[in-house]
C-alpha positions as CSV (number, residue, x, y, z in Angstrom):
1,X,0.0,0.0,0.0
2,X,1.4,3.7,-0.6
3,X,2.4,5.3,2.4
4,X,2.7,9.0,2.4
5,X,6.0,11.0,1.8
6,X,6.2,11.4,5.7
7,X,5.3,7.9,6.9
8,X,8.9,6.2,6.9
9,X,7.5,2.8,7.2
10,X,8.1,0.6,4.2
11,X,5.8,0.8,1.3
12,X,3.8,-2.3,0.2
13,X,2.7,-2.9,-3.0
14,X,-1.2,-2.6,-3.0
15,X,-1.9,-5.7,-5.1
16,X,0.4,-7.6,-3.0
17,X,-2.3,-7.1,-0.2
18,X,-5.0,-10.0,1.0
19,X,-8.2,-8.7,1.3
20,X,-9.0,-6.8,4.4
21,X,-6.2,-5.2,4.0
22,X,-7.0,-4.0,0.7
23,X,-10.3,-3.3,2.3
24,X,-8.8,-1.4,4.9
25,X,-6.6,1.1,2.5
26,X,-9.9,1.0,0.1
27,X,-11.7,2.5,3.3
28,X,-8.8,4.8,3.8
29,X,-9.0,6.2,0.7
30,X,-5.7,4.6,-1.0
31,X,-5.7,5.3,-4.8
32,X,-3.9,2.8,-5.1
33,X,-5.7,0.1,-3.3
34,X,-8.8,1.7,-5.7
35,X,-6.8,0.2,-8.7
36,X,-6.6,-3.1,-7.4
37,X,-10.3,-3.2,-6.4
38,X,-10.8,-2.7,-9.9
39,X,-8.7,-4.7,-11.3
40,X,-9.4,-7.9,-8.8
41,X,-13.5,-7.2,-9.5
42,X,-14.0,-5.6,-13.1
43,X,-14.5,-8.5,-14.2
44,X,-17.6,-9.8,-11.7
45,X,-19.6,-6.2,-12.2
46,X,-18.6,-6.2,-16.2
47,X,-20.1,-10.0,-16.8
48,X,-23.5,-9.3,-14.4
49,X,-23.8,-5.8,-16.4
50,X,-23.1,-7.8,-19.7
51,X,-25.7,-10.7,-19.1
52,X,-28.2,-8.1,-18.2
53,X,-27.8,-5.5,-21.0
54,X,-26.4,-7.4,-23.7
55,X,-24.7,-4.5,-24.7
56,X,-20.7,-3.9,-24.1
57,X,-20.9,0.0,-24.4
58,X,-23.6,-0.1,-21.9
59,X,-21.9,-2.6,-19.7
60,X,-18.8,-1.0,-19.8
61,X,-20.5,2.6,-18.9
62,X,-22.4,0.5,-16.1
63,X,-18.6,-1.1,-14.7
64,X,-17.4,2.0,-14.6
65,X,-20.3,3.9,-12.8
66,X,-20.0,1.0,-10.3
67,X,-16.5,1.8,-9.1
68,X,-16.8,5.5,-9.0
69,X,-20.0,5.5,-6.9
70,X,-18.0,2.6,-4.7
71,X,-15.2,4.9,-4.4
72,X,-17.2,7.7,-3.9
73,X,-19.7,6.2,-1.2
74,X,-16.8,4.0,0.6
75,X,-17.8,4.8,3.9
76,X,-21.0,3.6,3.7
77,X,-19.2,-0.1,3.1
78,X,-19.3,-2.1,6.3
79,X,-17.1,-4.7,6.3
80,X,-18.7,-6.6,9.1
81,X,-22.5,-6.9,7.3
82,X,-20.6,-8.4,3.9
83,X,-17.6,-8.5,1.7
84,X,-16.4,-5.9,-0.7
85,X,-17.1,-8.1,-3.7
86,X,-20.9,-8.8,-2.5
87,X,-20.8,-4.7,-2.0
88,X,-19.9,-4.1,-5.3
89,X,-22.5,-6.7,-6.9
90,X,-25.8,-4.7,-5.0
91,X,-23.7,-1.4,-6.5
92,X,-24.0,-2.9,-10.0
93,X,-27.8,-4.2,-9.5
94,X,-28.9,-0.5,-9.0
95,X,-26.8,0.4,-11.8
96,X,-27.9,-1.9,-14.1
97,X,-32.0,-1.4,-13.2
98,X,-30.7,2.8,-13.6
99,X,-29.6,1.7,-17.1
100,X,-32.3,-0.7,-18.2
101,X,-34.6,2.6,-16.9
102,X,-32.9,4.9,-19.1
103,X,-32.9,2.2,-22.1
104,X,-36.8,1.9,-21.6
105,X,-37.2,5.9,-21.4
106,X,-35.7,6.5,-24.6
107,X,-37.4,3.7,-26.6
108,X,-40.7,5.2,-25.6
109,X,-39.5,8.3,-26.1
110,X,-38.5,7.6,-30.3
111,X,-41.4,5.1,-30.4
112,X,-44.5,7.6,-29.3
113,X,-42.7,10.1,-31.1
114,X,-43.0,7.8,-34.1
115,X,-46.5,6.9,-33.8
116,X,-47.2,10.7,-33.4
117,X,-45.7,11.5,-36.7
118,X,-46.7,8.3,-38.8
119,X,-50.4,8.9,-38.6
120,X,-52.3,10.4,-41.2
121,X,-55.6,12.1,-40.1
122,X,-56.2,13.9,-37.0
123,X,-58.4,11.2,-35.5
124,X,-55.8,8.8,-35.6
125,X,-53.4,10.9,-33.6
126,X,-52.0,9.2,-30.4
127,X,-50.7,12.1,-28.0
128,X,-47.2,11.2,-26.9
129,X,-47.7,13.6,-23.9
130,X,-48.4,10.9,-21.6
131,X,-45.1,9.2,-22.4
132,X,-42.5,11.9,-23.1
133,X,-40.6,14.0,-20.8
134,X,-41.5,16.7,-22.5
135,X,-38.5,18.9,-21.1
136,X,-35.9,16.7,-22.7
137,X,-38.2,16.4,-25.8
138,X,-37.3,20.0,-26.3
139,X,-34.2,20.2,-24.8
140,X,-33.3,17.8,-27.8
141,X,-35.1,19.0,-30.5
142,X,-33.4,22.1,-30.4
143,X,-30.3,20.6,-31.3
144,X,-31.8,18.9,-34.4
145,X,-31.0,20.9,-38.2
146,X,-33.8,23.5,-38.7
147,X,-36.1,22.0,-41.3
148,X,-36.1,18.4,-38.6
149,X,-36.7,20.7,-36.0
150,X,-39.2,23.0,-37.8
151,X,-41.5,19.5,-38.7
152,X,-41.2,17.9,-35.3
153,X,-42.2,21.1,-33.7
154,X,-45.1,21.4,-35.9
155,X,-46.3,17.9,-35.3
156,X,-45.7,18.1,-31.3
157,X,-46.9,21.1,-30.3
158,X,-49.1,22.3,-33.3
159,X,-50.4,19.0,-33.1
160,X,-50.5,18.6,-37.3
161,X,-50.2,15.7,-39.4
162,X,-47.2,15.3,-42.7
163,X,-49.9,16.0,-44.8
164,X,-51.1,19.2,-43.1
165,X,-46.9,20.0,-42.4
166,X,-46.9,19.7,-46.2
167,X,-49.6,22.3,-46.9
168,X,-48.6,24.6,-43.9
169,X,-44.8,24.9,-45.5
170,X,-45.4,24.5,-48.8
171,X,-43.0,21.0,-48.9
172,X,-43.8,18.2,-50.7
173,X,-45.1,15.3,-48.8
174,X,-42.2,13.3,-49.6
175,X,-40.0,16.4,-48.4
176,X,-41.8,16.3,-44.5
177,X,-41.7,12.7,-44.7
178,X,-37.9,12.5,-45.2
179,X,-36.9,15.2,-42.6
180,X,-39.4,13.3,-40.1
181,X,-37.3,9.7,-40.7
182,X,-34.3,11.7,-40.3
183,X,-35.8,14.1,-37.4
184,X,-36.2,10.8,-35.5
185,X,-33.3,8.9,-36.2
186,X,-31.5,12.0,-34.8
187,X,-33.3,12.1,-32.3
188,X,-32.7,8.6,-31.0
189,X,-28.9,9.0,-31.7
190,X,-28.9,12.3,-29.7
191,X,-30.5,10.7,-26.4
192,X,-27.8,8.1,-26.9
193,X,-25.2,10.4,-27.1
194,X,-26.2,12.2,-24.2
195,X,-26.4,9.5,-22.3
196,X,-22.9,7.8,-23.4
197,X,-21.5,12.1,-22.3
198,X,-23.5,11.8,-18.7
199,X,-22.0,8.5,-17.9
200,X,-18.8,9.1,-15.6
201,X,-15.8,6.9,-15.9
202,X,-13.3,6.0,-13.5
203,X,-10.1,7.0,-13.7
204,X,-6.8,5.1,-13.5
């Protein structure tokens, strides 16, 4: 374990340490002893955030949240109600349900939106509201090229159909259709991309 520069007892090398004392020096806030944490358990949280998300970008964004909020909320590990590894395994379960949550939220989010643009009389029209955050909805279209926002807009909150888009900007229907495809496709690649940005990684 690394001592500090005034401590003239001799240094030990963190991954030569069993594990309570690698627990201990975890608890006392040793960088080092983080590393070997890490390195001793990646593995474990990686393969239960694999089998569960079936995704290695998201299981690798969900190993890494697990040993920042582990190294960020080590005092609230008590060694004497379970092990570190067992600690780091409940860590990765709420991690994992946070991810599947967010997964869910933007496939609702790019389906309703779908379904609010694909129908074609007023009738017909299913109201995302119920669904969407309607904050982020914005936040997101804002960031979307002018004539994807300018259609998406129209269909959300003027609550028109392609056809009546069409008329209302003078477009051709094939025009509105094409910048809603690529409106939403956007879309869904922007939530994932904000997502991928919001996810902190540990460093090393």
């Amino acid at each position: 374990m690394q001592r500090s520069s005034h401590d003239d007892r001799p240094q030990i090398s963190a991954d030569l340490l069993d594990d309570a004392e690698l627990v201990d020096g975890f608890l006392a806030g040793d960088e080092a002893c983080l590393e070997v944490v890490h390195d001793r358990w990646r593995s474990l949280v990686y393969g239960l955030a694999m089998r569960s998300l079936g995704d290695a970008r998201d299981a690798e964004d969900v190993t890494q949240m697990v040993f920042l909020a582990a190294w960020r909320g080590r005092a609230g590990f008590a060694p004497d109600r379970g092990t570190l590894p067992g600690w780091l395994v409940g860590i990765t379960r709420r991690k994992i349900a946070d991810a599947l949550a967010a997964r869910t939220r933007r496939s609702e989010l790019v389906a309703a939106a779908g379904a609010r643009l694909m129908v074609t009389a007023p009738q017909e029209t299913v109201r995302p509201e119920a669904s969407l955050d309607r904050v982020l909805l914005d936040d997101e279209l804002s960031r979307l090229p002018a004539p994807q926002r300018r259609v998406l807009n129209l269909a959300f909150h003027d609550d028109l159909t392609q056809t009546q888009i069409a008329q209302l900007t003078g477009w051709p229907l094939g025009t509105v259709k094409s910048h809603v495809r690529r409106g939403l496709h956007r879309l869904a690649r922007r939530l994932d991309t904000d997502d991928a940005e919001n996810s902190p990684r540990t460093g090393r």
